[in-house]
C-alpha positions as CSV (number, residue, x, y, z in Angstrom):
1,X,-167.6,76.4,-33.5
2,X,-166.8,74.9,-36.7
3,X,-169.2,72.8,-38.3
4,X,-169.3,73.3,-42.0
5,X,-168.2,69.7,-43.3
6,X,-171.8,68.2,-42.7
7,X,-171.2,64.8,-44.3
8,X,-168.5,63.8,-41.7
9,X,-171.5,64.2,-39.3
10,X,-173.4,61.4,-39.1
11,X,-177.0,62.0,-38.1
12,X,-175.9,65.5,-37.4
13,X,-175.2,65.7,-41.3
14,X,-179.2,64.2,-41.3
15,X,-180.5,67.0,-39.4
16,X,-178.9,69.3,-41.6
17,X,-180.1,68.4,-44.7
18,X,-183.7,68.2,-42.5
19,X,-183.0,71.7,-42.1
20,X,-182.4,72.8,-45.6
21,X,-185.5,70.5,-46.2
22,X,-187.2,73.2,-44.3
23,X,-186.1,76.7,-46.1
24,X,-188.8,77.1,-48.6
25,X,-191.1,76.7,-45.1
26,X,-189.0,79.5,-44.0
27,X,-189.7,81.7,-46.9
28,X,-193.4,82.0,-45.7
29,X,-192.6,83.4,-42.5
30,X,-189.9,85.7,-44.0
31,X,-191.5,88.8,-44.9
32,X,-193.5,89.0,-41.6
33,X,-190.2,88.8,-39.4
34,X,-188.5,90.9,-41.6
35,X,-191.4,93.9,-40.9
36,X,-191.8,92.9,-37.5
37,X,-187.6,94.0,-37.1
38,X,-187.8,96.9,-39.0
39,X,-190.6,97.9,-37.1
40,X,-188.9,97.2,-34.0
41,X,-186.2,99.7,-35.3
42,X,-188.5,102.9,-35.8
43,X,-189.6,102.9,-32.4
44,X,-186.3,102.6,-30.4
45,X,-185.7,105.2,-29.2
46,X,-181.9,104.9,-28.9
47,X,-179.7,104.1,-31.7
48,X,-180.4,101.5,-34.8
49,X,-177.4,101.7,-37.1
50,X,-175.9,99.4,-39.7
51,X,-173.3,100.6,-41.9
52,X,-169.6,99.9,-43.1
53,X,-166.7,101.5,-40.8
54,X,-163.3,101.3,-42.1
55,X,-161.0,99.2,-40.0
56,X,-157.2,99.0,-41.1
57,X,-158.3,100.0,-44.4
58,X,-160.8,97.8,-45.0
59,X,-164.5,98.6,-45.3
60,X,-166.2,96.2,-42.1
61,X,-170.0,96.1,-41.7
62,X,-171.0,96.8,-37.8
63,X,-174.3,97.1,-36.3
64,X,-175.3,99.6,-33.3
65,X,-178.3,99.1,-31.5
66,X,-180.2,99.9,-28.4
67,X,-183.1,101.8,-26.3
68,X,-181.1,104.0,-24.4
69,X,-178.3,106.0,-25.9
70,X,-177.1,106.1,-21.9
71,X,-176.5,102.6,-21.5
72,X,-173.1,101.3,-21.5
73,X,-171.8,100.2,-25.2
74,X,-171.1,96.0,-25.2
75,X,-169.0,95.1,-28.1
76,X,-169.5,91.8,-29.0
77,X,-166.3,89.5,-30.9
78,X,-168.0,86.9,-32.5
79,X,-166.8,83.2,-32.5
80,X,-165.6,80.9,-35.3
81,X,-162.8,82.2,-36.6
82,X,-165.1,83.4,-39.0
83,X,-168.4,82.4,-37.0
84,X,-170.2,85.9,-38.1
85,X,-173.3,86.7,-35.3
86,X,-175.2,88.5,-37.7
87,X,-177.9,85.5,-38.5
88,X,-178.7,85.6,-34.9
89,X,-178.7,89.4,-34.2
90,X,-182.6,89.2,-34.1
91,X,-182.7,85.9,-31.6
92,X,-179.8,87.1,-29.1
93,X,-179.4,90.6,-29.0
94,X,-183.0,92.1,-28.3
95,X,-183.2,91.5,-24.7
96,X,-179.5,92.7,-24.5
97,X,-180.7,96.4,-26.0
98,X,-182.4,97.2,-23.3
99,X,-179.0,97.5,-20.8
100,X,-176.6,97.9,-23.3
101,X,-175.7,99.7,-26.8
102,X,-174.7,96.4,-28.5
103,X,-172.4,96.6,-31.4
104,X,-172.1,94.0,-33.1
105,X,-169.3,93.0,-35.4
106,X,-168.3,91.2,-38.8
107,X,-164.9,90.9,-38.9
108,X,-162.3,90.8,-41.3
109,X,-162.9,87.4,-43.5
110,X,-166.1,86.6,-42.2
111,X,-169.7,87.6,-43.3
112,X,-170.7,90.3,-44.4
113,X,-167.1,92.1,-44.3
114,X,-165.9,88.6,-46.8
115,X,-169.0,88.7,-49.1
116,X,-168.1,92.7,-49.6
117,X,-164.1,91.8,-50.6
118,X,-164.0,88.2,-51.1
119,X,-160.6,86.7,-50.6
120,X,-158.5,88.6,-52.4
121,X,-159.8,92.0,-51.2
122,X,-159.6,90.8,-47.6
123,X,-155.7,90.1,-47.8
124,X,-153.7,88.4,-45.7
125,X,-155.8,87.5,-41.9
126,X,-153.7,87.7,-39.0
127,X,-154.3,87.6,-34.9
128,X,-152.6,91.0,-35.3
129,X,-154.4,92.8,-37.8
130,X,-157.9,91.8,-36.5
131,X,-156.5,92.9,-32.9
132,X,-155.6,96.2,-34.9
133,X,-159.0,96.1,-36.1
134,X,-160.9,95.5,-33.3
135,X,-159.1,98.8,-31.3
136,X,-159.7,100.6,-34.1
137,X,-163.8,99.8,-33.9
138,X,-163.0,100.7,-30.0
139,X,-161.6,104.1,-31.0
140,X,-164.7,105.0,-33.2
141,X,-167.2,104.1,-30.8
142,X,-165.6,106.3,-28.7
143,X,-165.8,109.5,-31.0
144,X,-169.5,108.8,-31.9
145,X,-170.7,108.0,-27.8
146,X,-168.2,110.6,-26.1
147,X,-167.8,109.5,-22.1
148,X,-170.0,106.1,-22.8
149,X,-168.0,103.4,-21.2
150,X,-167.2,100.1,-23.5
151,X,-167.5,96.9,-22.3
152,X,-166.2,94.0,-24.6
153,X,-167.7,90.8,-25.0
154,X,-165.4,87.8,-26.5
155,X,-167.4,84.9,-27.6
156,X,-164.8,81.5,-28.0
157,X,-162.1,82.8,-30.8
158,X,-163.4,85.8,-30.1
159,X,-162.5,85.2,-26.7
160,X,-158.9,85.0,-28.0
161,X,-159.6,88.4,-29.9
162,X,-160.9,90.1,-26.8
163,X,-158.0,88.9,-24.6
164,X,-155.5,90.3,-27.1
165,X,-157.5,94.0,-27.4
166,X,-157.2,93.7,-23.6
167,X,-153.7,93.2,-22.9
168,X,-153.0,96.2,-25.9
169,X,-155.6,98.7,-25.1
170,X,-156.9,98.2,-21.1
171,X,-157.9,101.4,-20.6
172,X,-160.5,101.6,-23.7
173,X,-162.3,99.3,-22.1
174,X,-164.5,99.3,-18.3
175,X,-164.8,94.9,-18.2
176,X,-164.2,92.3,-20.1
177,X,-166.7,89.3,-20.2
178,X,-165.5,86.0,-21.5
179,X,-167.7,83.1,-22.8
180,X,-167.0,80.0,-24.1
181,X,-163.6,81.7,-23.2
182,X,-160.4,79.7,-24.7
183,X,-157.8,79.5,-22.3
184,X,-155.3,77.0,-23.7
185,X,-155.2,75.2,-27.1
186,X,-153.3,72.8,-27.3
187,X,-154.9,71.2,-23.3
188,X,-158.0,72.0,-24.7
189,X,-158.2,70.6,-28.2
190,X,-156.8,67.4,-26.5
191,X,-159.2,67.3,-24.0
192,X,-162.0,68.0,-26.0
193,X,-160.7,65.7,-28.5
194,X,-160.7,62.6,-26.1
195,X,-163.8,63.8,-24.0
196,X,-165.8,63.5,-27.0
197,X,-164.7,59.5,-28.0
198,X,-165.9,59.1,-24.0
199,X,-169.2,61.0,-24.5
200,X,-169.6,59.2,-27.8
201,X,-169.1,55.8,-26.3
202,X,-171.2,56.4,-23.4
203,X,-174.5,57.2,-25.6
204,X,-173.5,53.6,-27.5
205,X,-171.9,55.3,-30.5
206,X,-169.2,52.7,-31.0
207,X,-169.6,53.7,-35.1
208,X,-168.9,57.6,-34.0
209,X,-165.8,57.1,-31.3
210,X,-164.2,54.8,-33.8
211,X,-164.3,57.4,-36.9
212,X,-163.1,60.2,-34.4
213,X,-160.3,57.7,-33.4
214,X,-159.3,57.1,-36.8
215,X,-158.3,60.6,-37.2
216,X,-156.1,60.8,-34.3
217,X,-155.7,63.1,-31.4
218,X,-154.5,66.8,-32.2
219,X,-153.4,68.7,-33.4
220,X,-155.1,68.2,-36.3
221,X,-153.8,67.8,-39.6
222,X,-156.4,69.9,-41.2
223,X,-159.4,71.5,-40.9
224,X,-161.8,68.6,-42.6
225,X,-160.3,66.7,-39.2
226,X,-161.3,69.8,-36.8
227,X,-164.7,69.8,-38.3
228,X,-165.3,66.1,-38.2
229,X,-164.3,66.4,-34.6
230,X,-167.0,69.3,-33.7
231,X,-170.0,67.7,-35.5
232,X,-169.1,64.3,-33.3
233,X,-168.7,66.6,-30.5
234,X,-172.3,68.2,-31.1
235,X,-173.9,64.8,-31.5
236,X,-173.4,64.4,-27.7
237,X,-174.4,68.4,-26.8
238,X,-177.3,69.2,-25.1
239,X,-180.8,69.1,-27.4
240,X,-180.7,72.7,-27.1
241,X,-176.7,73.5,-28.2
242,X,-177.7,71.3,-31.4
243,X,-180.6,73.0,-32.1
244,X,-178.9,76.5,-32.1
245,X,-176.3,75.8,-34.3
246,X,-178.3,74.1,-36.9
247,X,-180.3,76.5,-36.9
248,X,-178.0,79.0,-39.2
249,X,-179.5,78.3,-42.5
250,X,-182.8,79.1,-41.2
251,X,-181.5,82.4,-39.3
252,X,-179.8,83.7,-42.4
253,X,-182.6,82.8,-44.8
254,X,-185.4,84.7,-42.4
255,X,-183.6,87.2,-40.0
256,X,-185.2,91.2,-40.6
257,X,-182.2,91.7,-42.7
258,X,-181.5,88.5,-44.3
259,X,-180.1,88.5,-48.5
260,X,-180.0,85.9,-49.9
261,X,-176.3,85.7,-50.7
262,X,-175.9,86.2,-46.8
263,X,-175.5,82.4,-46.7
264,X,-173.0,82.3,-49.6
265,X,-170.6,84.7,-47.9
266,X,-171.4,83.1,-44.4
267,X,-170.2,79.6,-45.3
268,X,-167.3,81.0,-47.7
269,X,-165.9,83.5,-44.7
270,X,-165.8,80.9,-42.1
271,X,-164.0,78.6,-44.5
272,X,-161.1,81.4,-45.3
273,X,-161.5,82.7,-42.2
274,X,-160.4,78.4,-40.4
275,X,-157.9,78.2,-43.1
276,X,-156.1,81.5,-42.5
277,X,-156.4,81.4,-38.8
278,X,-156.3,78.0,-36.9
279,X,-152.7,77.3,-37.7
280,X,-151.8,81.2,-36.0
281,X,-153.9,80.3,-32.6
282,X,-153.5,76.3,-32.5
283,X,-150.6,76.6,-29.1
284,X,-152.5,79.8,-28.1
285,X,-152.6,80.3,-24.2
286,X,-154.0,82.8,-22.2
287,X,-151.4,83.7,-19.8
288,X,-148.7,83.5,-22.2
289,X,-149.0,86.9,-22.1
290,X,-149.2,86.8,-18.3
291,X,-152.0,86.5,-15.5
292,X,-152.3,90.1,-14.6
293,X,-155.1,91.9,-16.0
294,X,-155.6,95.7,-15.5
295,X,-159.1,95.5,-16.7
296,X,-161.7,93.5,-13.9
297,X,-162.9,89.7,-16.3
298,X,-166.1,88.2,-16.2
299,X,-166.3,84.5,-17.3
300,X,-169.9,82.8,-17.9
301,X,-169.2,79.3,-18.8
302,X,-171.2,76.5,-19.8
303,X,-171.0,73.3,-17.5
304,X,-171.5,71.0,-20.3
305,X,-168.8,72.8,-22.3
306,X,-166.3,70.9,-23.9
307,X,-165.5,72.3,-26.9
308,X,-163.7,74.8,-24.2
309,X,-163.9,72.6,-21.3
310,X,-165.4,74.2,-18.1
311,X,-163.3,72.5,-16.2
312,X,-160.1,73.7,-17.8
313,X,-161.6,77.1,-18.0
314,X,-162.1,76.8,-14.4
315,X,-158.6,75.8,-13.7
316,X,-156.7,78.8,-15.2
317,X,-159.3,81.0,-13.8
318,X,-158.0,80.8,-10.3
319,X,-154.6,81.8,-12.0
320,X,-155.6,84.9,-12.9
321,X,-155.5,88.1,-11.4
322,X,-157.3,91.4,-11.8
323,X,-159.3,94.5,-10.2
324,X,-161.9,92.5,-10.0
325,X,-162.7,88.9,-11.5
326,X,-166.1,86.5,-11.6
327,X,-166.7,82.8,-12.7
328,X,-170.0,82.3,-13.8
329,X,-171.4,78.4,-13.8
330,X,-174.5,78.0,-16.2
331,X,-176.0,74.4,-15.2
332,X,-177.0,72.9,-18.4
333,X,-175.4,75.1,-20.6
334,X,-172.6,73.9,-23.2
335,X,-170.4,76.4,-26.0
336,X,-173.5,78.0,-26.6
337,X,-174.6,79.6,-23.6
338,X,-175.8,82.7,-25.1
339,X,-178.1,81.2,-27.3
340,X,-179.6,78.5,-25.3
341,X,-180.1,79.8,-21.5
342,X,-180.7,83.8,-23.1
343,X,-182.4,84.7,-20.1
344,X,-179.5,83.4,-17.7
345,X,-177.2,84.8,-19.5
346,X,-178.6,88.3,-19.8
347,X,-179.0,88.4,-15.9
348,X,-175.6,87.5,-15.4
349,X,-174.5,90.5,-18.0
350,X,-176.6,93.1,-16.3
351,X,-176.0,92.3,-12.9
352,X,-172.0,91.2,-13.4
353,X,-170.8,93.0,-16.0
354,X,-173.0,96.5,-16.4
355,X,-172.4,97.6,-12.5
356,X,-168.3,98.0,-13.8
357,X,-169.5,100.6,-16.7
358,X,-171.5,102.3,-13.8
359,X,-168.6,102.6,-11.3
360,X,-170.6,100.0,-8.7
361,X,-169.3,96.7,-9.0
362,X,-170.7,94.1,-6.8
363,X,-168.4,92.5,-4.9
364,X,-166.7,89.5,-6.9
365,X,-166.7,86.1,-6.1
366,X,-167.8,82.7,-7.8
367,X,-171.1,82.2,-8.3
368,X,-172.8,78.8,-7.9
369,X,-174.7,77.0,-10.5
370,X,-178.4,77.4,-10.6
């Protein structure tokens, strides 16, 4: 999601400032979080790393953590490009660590990682590089957890990044699960881009359809046009979906391991991270590179999703072939699925995704919305 250009947002832009409005309330709560997480940490009993692993020569700051050193390892690919999960470790991951060893990742250009190098350190971003990257991440886990199955977790671009480890590395991994999972650009950006002037209209925002209008359908001439687009596409999101992404000032201002220049580097990385990377994975499809997977896919999708369109989503999924292969329906539930139905969507990890890791995959088929 791409949301950085708050003045192009209309009362989205509001609720921002509303939200900065509310940091030095954030301070006073702070400290306390930040003990409460470290004390967390001391009584796991499994594993509660953070530290800098060298990925294609680059120094990239990873999190492991979880209760049971036995549980399957979940990488997670963050969104964005450049959309670093760390803000929300403390808000989305918890639950997770108790089925999972979730590692969590800031990848090349985006926070953590970009504040370390800054642009000139990071050097060039490509598809392939971070692809490189994110196998390479693969191959260490697998020296430090010897005979732990990974499972990989692609959240929208990293969706695309997930894919593309996939197709180049099968056998590292025991599933793939998909959310907010790209499947086409160019369809997608289109529809999204006209779904959004229909949402608009249909709430009564003449003023908000004719400004997304003016900028014309995409592809987009730049990325001040893609983010005007996805704040007028938030406006008519869920309560919920709105509320989680405005809520990364806050989460990087009070999270157990928040710094202050956390939100420098944040914003900075997902800037270089848009401008280095749209223009590579703008006609990006999924089965370009074919629809045969060797690896069984899990997709949990958000109904109300258009900044990947369910229904699109839906469509190539019945394309798609593979040991085994799951849709997953959240009612409710837009790009952000994760974050707003947390309990819904950890059910549908552990009992889709974990039985592959354990050699006793349910049987697949769709699952209805609930």
């Amino acid at each position: 999601m791409t949301q950085h250009d708050a003045r192009k947002g209309g009362g989205l832009g509001k609720a921002l400032l509303a939200g900065v409005a509310l940091v030095a309330g954030a301070f006073v709560v702070r400290g306390a979080i930040q003990r409460q997480g470290r004390a967390r940490a001391f009584l796991s009993e499994g594993v509660d790393e953070k530290t800098w692993i060298t990925l294609g020569g680059l120094e990239q700051w990873v999190t492991i953590r979880g209760r049971d050193l036995q549980n399957p390892i979940l990488l997670f690919l963050h969104g964005g490009p450049g959309m670093a999960m760390s803000p929300f470790l403390h808000r989305a991951f918890p639950h997770w660590e108790e089925h999972f060893t979730v590692v969590n990742w800031d990848q090349r250009g985006a926070g953590r990682t970009f504040g370390r190098h800054g642009k000139k350190g990071t050097g060039p971003l490509t598809l392939g590089r971070m692809v490189v990257d994110g196998i390479e991440l693969t191959e260490e886990l697998k020296r430090r957890f010897p005979g732990v199955p990974i499972l990989l977790c692609g959240w929208s671009w990293g969706s695309i990044l997930g894919i593309e480890m996939l197709r180049a590395r099968p056998h590292l991994f025991a599933a793939y699960v998909g959310t907010g999972q790209v499947v086409d650009m160019t369809r997608g950006e289109s529809l999204s881009y006209f779904g959004t002037i229909d949402r608009l209209r249909a709430k009564g925002d003449e003023r908000g359809a004719a400004r997304l209008e003016a900028i014309a359908p995409p592809p987009y001439p730049n990325i001040k046009s893609l983010n005007r687009q996805r704040w007028l596409l938030l406006s008519t999101m869920p309560k919920a979906e709105r509320r989680a992404f405005l809520s990364v000032i806050p989460s990087l201002l009070v999270g157990p391991d928040a710094r202050m220049r956390d939100l420098r580097d944040y914003f900075k990385g997902l800037e270089f991270s848009l401008e280095s990377l749209w223009g590579q994975i703008a006609d990006w499809r999924l089965t370009d590179g074919g629809a045969e997977f060797e690896t069984p896919l899990v997709f949990i999708e958000g109904d109300l999703d258009l900044q990947v369109p369910a229904a699109l989503v839906t469509e190539v999924f019945a394309k798609l072939r593979a040991p085994a292969k799951e849709l997953v329906i959240v009612e409710g539930a837009a790009h952000a699925a994760l974050l707003t139905h947390p309990d819904r969507f950890r059910r549908e990890l552990v009992e889709r995704l974990r039985p592959f890791a354990l050699g006793r995959p349910a049987k697949a088929r769709r699952r209805k919305p609930v």
